[in-house]
Steps between C-alpha positions, in 0.01 A plus 500: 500500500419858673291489764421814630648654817314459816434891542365469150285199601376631820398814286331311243326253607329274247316581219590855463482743249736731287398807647526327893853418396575847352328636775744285751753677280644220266612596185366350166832372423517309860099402423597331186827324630322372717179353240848327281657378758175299625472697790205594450218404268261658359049412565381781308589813307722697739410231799796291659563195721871374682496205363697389837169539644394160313240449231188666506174319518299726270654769338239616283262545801800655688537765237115565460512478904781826506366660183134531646420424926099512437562199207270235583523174359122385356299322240646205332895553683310499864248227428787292412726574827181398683491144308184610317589479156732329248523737281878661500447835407717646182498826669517583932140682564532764731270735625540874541286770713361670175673897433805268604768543242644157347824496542782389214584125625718253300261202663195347298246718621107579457429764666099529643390786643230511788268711700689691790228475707490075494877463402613398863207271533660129540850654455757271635890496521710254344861535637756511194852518739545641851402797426344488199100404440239543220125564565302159415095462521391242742321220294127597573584863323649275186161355465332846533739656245469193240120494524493885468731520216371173324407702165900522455661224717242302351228247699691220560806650705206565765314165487809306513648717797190451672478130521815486584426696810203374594690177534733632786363402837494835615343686297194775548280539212341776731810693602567480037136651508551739779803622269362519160222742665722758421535434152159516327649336154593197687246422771216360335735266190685397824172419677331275197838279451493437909131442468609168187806400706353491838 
């Protein structure tokens, strides 16, 4: 099997795209020697790993990771890295800045778009590779969004994430209340289901 040469590796680091390795100068004809030989393999459409550099944990989120930097993992897909859900989503939620354009992904993807002005609020990063990482929202923001967006999530994806934090030792029901301030749709639902559970 090809494996690359190290000039072409130290150019191209993993993932990298068609035009970063037509950029680096590599042919199409090198490019795609190098995809049948097993060189390289690709994530995405136009998006390539060395396989040499061992498997990858999460391509999909690697590929939504390169395709968009503000991507933020939310709704269902975050509730369920946080252990606050079963539910296994068909589909990776991710939120966008809205006037953000959705980019053309090969990964599952439903694609929410949110307010500019609250879309950092409870923004996390999840780190994908060394120096890859996807934006995630902290576990109090899940509740916020689910509550908030309960007429199409439905009620339940809420209710259930929110016993299931309440039950955590360390959790704040005023620091969740604090938050949801700054979303009128989801302050006062998320205030009456603390109000039976507590």
């Amino acid at each position: 099997m090809e494996v690359g040469t190290e000039e072409e590796r130290a150019l191209l680091p993993s993932p990298f795209t068609y035009n970063d390795a037509r950029g680096q100068g590599m042919s199409d004809r090198r490019l795609y020697a190098l995809r049948d030989s097993g060189a390289i393999e690709p994530i995405g459409w136009g998006l390539f790993h060395w396989a040499h550099d061992g498997q990858l944990t999460d391509p999909d989120l690697l590929e939504i990771a390169v395709r968009a930097p503000e991507a933020t993992l939310c709704l269902s897909s975050a509730l369920a890295r946080h252990g606050l859900t079963d539910q296994i989503p068909a589909t990776i939620d991710v939120a966008l800045p809205r006037g953000h354009t959705r980019p053309k992904v090969r990964a599952p993807v439903s694609w929410h778009l949110f307010a500019p002005e609250t879309f950092a609020v409870g923004r996390e990063r999840l780190a994908l590779d060394q120096r890859h990482h996807i934006g995630i929202y902290n576990a109090e923001r899940c509740l916020v969004d689910a509550f908030r967006l309960r007429r199409w999530e439905g009620p339940e994806l809420g209710n259930e994430a929110l016993r299931r934090w309440l039950r955590r030792p360390d959790t704040q029901p005023s620091s969740l209340l604090s938050m949801a301030r700054e979303f009128p749709l989801a302050e006062k639902p998320l205030r009456q289901a603390l109000e039976v559970l507590l």
